[in-house]
C-alpha positions as CSV (number, residue, x, y, z in Angstrom):
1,X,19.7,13.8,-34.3
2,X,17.3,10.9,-34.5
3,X,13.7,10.9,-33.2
4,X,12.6,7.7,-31.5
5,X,9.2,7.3,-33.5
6,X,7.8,7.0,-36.6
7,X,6.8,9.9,-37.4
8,X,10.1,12.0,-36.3
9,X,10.9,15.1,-35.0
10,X,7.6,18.0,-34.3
11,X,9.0,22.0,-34.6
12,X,7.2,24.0,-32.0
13,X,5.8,27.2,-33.7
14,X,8.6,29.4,-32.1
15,X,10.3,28.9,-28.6
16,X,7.6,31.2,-27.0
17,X,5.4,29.2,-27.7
18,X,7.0,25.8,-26.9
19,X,7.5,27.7,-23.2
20,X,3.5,28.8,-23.0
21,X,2.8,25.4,-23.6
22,X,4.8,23.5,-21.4
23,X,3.7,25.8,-18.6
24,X,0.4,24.7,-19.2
25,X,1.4,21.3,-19.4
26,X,3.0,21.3,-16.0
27,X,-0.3,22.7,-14.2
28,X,-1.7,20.0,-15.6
29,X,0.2,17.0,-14.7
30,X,0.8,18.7,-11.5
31,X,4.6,18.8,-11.8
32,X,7.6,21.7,-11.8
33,X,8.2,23.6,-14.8
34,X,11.4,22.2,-15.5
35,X,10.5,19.0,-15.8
36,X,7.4,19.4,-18.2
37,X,9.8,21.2,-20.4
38,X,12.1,18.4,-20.6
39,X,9.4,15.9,-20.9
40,X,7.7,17.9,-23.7
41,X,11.0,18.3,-25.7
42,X,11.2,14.3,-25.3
43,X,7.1,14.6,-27.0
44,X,8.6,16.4,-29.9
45,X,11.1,13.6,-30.4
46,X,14.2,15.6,-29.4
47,X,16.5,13.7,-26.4
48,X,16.2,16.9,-24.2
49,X,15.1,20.4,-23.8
50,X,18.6,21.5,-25.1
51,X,18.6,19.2,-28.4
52,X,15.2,21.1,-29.2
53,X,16.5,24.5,-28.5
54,X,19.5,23.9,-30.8
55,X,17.5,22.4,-33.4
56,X,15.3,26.1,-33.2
57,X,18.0,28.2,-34.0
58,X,18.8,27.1,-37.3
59,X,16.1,27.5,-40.0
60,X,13.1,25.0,-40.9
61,X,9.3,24.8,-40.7
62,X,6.9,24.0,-37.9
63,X,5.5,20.7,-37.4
64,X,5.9,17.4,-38.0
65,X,8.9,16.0,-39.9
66,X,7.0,13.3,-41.3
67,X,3.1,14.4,-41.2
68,X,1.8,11.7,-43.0
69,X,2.9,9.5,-40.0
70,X,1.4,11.7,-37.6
71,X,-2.0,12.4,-38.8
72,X,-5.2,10.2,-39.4
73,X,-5.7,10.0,-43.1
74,X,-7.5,12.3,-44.8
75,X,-8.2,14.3,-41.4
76,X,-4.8,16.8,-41.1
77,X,-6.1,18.0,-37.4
78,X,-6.4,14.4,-36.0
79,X,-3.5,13.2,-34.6
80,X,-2.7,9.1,-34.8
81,X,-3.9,7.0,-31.4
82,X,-0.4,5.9,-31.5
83,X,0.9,9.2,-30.4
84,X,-1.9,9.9,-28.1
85,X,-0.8,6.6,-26.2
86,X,2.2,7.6,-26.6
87,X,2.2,10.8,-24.6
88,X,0.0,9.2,-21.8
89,X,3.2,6.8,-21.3
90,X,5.5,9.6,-21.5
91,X,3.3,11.2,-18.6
92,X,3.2,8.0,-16.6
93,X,7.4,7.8,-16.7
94,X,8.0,11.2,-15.8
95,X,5.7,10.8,-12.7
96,X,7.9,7.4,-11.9
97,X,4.9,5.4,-12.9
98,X,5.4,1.5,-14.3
99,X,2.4,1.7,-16.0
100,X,-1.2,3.5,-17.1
101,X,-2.7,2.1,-14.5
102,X,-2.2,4.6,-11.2
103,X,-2.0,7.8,-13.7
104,X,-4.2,10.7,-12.2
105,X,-7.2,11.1,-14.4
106,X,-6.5,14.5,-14.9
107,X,-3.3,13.0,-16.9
108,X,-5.1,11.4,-19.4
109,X,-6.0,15.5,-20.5
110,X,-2.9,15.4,-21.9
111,X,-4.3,14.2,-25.4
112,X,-6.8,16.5,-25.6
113,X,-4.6,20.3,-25.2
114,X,-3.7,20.3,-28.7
115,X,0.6,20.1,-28.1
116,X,1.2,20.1,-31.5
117,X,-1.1,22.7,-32.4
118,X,-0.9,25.8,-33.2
119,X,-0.9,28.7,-30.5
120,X,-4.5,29.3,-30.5
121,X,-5.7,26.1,-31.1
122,X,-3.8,24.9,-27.9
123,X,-5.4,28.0,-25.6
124,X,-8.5,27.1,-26.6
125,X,-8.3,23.6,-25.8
126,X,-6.2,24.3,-22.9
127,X,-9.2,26.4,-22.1
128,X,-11.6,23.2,-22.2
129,X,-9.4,21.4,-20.1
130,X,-8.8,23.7,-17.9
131,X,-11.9,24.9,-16.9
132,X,-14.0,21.6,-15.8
133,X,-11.1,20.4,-14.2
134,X,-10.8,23.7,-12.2
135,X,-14.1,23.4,-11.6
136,X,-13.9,19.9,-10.3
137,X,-11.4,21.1,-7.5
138,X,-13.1,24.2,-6.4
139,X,-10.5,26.3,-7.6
140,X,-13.5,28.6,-9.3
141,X,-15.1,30.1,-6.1
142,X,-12.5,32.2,-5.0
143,X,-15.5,36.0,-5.6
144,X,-17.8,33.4,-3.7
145,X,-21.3,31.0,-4.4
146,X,-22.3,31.9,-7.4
147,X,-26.2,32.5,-8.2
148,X,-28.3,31.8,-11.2
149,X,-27.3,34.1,-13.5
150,X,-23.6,33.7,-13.4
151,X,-24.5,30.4,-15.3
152,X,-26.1,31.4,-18.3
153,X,-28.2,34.7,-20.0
154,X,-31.7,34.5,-21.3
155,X,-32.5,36.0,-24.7
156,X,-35.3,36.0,-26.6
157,X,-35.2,35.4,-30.6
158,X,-36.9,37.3,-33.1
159,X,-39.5,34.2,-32.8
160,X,-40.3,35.0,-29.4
161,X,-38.3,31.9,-28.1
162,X,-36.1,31.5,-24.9
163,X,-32.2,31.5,-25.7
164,X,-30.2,30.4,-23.2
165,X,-26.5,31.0,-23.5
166,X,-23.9,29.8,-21.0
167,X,-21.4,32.3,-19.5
168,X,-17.7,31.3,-19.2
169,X,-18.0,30.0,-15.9
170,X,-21.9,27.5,-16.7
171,X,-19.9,26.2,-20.0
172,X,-17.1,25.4,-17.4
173,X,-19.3,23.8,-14.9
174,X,-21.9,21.7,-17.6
175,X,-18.8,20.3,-19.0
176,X,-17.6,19.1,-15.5
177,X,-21.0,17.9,-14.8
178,X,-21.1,15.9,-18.1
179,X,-17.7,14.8,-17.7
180,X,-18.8,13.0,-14.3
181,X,-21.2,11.2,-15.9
182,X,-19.8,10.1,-19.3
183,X,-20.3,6.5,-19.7
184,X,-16.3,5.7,-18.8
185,X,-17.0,7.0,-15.5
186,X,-20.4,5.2,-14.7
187,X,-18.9,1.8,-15.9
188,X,-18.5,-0.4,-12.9
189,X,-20.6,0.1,-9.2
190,X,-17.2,0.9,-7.8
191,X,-17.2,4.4,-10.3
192,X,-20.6,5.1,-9.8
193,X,-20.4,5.4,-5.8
194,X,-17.6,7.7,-6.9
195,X,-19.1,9.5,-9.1
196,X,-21.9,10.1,-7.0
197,X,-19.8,11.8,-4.0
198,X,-18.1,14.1,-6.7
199,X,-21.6,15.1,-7.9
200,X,-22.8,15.8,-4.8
201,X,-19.9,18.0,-3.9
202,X,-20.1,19.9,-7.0
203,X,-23.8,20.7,-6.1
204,X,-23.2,21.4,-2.4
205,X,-20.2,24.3,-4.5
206,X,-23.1,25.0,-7.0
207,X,-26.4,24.7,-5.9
208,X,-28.2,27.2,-7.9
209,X,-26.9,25.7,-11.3
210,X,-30.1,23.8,-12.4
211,X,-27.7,21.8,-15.2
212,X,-25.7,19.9,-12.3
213,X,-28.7,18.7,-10.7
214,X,-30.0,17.6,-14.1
215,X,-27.0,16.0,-14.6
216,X,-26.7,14.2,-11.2
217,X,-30.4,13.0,-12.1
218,X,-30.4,12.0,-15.4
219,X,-26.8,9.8,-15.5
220,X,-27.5,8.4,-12.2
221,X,-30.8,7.5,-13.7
222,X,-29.9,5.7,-16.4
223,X,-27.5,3.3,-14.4
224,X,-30.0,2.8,-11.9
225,X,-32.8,0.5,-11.1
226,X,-35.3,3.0,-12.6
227,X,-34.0,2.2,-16.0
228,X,-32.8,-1.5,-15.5
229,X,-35.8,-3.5,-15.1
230,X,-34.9,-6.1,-18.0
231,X,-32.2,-7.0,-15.1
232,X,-35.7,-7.8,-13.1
233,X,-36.0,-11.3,-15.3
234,X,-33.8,-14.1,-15.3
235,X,-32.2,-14.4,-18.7
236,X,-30.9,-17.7,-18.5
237,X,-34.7,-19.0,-17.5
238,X,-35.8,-21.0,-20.7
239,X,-39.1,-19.5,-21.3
240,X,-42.1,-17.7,-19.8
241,X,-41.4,-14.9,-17.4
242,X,-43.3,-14.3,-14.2
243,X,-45.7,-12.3,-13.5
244,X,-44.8,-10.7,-10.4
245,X,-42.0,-8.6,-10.5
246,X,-38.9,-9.6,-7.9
247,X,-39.6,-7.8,-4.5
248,X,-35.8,-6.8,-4.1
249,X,-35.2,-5.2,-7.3
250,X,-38.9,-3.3,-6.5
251,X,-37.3,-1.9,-3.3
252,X,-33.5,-1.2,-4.9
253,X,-35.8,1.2,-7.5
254,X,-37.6,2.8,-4.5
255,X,-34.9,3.7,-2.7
256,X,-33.2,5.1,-6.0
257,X,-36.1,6.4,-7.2
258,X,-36.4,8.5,-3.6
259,X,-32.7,9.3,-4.0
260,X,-32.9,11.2,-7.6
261,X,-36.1,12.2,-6.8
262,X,-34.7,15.9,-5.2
263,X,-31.9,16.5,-7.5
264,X,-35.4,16.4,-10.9
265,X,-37.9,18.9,-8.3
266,X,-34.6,21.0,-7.6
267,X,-33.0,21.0,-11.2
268,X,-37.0,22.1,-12.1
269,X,-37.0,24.6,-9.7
270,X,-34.2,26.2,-11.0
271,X,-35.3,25.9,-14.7
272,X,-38.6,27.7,-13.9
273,X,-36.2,30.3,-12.1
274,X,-34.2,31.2,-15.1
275,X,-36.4,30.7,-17.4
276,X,-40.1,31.4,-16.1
277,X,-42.8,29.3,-14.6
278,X,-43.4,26.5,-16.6
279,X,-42.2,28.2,-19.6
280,X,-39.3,26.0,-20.8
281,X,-41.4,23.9,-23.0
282,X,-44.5,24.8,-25.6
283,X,-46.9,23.0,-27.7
284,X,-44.5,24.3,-30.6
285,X,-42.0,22.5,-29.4
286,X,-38.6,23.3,-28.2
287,X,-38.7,26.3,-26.0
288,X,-36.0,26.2,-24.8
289,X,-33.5,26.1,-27.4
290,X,-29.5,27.2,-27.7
291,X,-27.3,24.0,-27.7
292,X,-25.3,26.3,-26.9
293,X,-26.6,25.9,-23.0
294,X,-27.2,21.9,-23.2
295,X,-31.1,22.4,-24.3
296,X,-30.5,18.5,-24.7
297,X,-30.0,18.0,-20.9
298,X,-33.9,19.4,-20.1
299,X,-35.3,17.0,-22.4
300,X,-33.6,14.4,-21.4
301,X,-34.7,15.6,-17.6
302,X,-38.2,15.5,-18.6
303,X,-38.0,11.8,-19.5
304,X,-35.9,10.5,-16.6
305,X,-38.1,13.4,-14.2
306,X,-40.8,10.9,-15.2
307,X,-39.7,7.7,-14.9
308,X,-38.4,8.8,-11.5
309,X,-41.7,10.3,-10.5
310,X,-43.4,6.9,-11.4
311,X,-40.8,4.8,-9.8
312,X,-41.6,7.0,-6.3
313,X,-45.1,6.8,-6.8
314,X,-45.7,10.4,-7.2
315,X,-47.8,9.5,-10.1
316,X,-49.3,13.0,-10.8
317,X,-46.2,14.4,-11.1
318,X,-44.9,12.4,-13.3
319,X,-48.1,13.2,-15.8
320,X,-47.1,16.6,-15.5
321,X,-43.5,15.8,-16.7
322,X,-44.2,13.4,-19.2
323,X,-46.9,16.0,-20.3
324,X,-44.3,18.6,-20.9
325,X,-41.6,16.0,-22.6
326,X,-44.1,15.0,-25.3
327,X,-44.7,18.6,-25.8
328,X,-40.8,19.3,-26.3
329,X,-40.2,15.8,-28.3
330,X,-43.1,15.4,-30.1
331,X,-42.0,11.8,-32.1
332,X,-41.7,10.9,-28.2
333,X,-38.1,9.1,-29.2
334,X,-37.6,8.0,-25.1
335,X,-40.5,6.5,-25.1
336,X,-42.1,8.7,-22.5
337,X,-46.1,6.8,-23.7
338,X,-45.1,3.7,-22.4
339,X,-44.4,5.3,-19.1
340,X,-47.4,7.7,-18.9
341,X,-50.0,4.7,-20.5
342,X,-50.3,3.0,-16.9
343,X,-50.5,6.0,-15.2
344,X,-53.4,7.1,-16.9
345,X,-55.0,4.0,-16.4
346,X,-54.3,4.1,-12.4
347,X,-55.3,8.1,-12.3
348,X,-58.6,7.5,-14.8
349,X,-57.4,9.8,-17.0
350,X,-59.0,9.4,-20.7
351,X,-56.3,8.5,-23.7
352,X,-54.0,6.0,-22.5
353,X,-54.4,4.4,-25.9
354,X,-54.1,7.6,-27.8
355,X,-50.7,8.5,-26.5
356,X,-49.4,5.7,-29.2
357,X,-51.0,7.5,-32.2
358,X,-51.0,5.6,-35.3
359,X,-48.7,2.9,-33.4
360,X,-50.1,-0.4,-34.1
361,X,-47.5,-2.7,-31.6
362,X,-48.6,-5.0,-29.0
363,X,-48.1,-2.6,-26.2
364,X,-50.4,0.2,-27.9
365,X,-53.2,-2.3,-28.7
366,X,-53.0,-3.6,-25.4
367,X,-53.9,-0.4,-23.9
368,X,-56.8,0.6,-26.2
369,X,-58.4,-3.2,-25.6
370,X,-57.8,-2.8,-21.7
371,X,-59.7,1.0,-22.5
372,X,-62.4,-0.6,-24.5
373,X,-63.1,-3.2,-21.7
374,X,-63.1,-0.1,-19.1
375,X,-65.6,1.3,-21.5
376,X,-67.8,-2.1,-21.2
377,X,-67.3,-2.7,-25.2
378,X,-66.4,-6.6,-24.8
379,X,-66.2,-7.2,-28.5
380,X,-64.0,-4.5,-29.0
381,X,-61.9,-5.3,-26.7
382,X,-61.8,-8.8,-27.2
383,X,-60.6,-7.8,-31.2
384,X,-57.9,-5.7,-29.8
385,X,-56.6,-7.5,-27.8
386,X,-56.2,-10.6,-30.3
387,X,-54.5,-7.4,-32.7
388,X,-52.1,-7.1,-29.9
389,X,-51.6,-11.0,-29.0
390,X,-51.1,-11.4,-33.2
391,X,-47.6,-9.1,-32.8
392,X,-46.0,-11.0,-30.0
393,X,-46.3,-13.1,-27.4
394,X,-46.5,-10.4,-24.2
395,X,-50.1,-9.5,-24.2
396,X,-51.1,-13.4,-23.3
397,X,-48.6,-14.2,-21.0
398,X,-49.0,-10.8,-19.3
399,X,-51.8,-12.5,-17.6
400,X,-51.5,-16.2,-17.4
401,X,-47.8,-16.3,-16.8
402,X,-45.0,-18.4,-18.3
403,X,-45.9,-19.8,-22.0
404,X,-43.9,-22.9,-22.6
405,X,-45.5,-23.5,-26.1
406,X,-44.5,-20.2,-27.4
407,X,-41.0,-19.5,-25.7
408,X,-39.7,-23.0,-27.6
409,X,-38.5,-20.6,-29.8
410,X,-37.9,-17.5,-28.0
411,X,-35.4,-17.6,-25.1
412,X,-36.2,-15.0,-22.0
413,X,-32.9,-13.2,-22.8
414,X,-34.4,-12.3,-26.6
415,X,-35.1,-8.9,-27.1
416,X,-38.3,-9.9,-29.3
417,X,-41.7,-9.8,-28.1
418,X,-40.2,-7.4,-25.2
419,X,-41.4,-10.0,-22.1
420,X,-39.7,-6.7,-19.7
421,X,-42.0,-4.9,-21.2
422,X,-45.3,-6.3,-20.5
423,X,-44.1,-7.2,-17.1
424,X,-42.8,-3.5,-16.5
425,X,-46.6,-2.6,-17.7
426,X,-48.5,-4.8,-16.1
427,X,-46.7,-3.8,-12.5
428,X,-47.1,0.2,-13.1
429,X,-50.6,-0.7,-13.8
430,X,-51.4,-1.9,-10.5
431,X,-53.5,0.1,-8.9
432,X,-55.7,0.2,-12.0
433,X,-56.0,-4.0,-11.8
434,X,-56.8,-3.8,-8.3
435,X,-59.5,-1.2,-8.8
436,X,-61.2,-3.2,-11.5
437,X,-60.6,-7.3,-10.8
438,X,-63.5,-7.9,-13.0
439,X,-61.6,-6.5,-16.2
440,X,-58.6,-8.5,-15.4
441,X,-60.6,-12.0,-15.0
442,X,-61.7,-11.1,-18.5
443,X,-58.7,-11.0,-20.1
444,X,-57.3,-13.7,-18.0
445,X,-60.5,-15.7,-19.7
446,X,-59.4,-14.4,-23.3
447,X,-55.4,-15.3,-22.8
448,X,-56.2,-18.8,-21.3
449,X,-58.8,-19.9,-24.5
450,X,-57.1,-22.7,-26.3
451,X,-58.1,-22.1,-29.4
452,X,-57.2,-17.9,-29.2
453,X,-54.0,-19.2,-28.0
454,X,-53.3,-21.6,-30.7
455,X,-54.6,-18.8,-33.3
456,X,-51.8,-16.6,-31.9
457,X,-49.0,-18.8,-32.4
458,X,-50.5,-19.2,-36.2
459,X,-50.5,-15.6,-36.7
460,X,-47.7,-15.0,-35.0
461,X,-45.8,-17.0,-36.8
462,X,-46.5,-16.2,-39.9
463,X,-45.6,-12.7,-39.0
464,X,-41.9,-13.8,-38.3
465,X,-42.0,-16.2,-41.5
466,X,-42.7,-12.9,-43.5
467,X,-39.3,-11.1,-42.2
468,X,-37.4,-10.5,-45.9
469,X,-40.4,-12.3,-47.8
470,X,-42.1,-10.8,-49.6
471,X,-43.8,-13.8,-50.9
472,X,-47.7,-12.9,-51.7
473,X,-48.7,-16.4,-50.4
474,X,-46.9,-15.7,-46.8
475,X,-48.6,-12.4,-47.0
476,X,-52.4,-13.9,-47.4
477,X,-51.6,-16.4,-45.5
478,X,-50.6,-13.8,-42.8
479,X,-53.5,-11.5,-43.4
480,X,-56.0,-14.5,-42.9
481,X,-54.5,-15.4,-39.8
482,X,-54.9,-12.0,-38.5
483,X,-58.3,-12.1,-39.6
484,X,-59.4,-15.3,-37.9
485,X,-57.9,-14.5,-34.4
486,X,-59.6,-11.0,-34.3
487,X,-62.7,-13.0,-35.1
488,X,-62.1,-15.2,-32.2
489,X,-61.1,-12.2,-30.2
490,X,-64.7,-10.6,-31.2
491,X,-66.4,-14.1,-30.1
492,X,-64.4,-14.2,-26.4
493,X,-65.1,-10.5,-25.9
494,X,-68.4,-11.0,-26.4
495,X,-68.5,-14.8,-24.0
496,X,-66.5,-13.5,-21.2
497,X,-67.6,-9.9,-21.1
498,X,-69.3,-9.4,-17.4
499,X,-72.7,-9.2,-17.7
């Protein structure tokens, strides 16, 4: 009795067992029972199901005849990627497949119900399996539409926060949700449309579970034109970037801005429901907090609920969400400032600038100068502004275009000085520019001086020159720089300042 692999022959636990699981393994590949028993005899290295029922009546140990060809080093519950790939070939032969290629996803499960586990260990991963994919089919609505509460239970901690804790049947549907939108099935336009349909069926089956209309918003989000607007310049043009953004990809974020837009109100809605009006989130941070219920999925709902908002043009709702996500993140590690920051500006809402805190980047000094100038403080304004010219060159060409002398070195397509970004800002802050002309003609002035644009390549440059040096020379040098270009900036502000 020979196996045909490496690492030999595997000795179910006791025949039982061998049976239970090769039931289970039948459902799952959708074939008869006789044939996943045969199939997983030929898995346990034996020629047939009879080979492997000899082999059990005579003494020996369970497992692996040769373990430490079967296991990951080091890690005694990992199994080797060989004999995952293995069994996914074994699958595609036994369902008269030539190849990987046309095997049901559903198959692929097969490496993930713990075969050469023990009893427990394979029910419970059975379980994980099972109950997504189950969930994915509709075979889980036989007692009807289920409502709110047959998702998940609110507690309250001894600290007076919300728990929420997913029943059986939310833990089965959050992980069929976030299944759908794992990155291997949002990897091509072609698996997105798919995705999409399956999303939407599985909250037309579940409408009143908030975490699959979160879901459907949040991945579609993040493959959509909401989050792609890098794609909006062209990375193979040489330098500069234009102002304006490209009307196409404007109207391809609309439309899926308008799309996503219901699945964030109604996914809120539901929140609210379970959890009470506008009580998921404190100033203390995480309200809502059990990662045992996905707490991770309403943050991340906040942030994409307010890019979204933006992208439609609901603009105060999107403060409101932002609001709330800087409430429940408070090191705001999305990003959510950069999005809120023009909003305030078009809404006249004080504290654009202070939504960056102690950040000093181009971006964050660029909003307090375009404050200071709203404020009528030319000088001050004209000094931050060179502060946020001296870290980049985004802040100047955000208002007199492509920069030839400064992109020499800098291709579009490089990920420094963030040219996306300050065309991304300068669009969102739209309204605000057309409100106030006179403040943009000011900074237009400022950008366009010669000499405040040579004294931002200088400093500029020197800032890059100082990456791993150390050198104290460099570091004057730098510091001088800086110096002399906010002095310039203090000049301009002062020149061009309306009167």
């Amino acid at each position: 009795m020979t196996a045909s692999n490496a690492w030999g022959h595997f000795r179910p636990y006791s025949l039982a067992d061998f049976h239970a699981f090769a039931k289970n393994l039948a459902w799952l590949i959708e074939e008869p029972l006789h044939k996943s028993q045969e199939l997983l005899a030929r898995m346990y290295g034996y020629s047939s199901l009879h080979e492997l029922q000899q082999a059990m009546k005579k003494p020996g140990d369970a497992g692996f005849e040769f373990p430490d060809r079967a296991v990951v080093s080091g890690m005694s519950s990992m199994l080797t990627p060989e004999i995952g790939t293995r069994l996914l070939h074994m699958v595609a032969e036994a369902k008269g497949l030539d190849s990987l290629e046309g095997l049901p996803k559903r198959c692929w499960d097969v490496r993930e119900i713990a075969l050469y586990g023990t009893a427990k260990e394979h029910r419970e991963a059975f379980r994980q399996v099972k109950g997504p994919l189950a969930v994915l089919e509709g075979e889980d609505q036989e007692g009807g539409q289920p409502d709110l509460h047959d998702y998940a239970v609110v507690e309250v901690s001894a600290e007076g926060d919300k728990v929420v804790k997913f029943t059986v049947l939310g833990r089965h549907v959050f992980n069929a949700a976030r299944q759908l939108v794992s990155r291997d099935n949002l990897s091509s336009s072609f698996l997105i449309e798919q995705a999409t349909k399956d999303l939407d069926q599985l909250a037309a089956r579940h409408p009143r579970n908030p975490w699959v209309h979160a879901m459907k918003a949040v991945g579609l989000a993040e493959v959509s034109y909401v989050s792609g607007w890098a794609d909006n310049l062209e990375a193979s043009r040489e330098w500069g970037f234009d102002l304006d953004a490209d009307p196409a990809f404007l109207r391809n974020e609309a439309a899926d801005a308008a799309r996503l837009l219901p699945a964030v109100k109604e996914s809120f809605r539901l929140f609210e429901e379970l959890l009470g009006h506008n009580g998921f989130v404190t100033s203390a941070g995480y309200h809502y907090t059990s990662d045992d219920a996905g707490s991770e999925t309403l943050v991340s709902l906040l942030y994409w609920g307010t890019r979204v908002a933006s992208a439609a043009g609901d603009y105060k709702l999107a403060v409101k969400w932002g609001r709330k996500y800087r409430k429940a993140d408070r090191s705001d590690r999305s990003g959510a400032r950069f999005v809120l920051a023009p909003l305030y500006l078009n809404l006249g809402v004080k504290g654009a600038g202070s939504l960056f805190g102690k950040d000093t980047g181009g971006v964050a000094e660029l909003v307090r100068s375009i404050e200071a100038a709203k404020d009528a403080d030319w000088k001050k304004a004209g000094q931050l502004f060179a502060k946020a010219s001296a870290s980049g060159y985004g802040p100047i060409e955000a208002f007199t275009g492509a920069w030839p002398e400064a992109r020499r070195e800098r291709s579009i397509g490089s990920n420094l000085d963030q040219p996306a970004t300050y065309q991304e800002f300068m669009h969102r802050s739209g309204p605000f520019w057309h409100a106030n002309p006179a403040l943009k003609d000011f900074f237009r002035l400022v950008a366009n001086d010669d000499g405040f644009r040579e004294a931002a390549l200088r400093t500029y440059g020197l800032w890059r020159q100082g990456w791993g040096n150390s050198s104290q020379a460099i570091k004057q040098a730098r510091d001088q720089a800086a110096q002399d270009l906010s002095e310039i900036g203090w000049r301009l502000g002062r020149a061009y300042g309306p009167r």
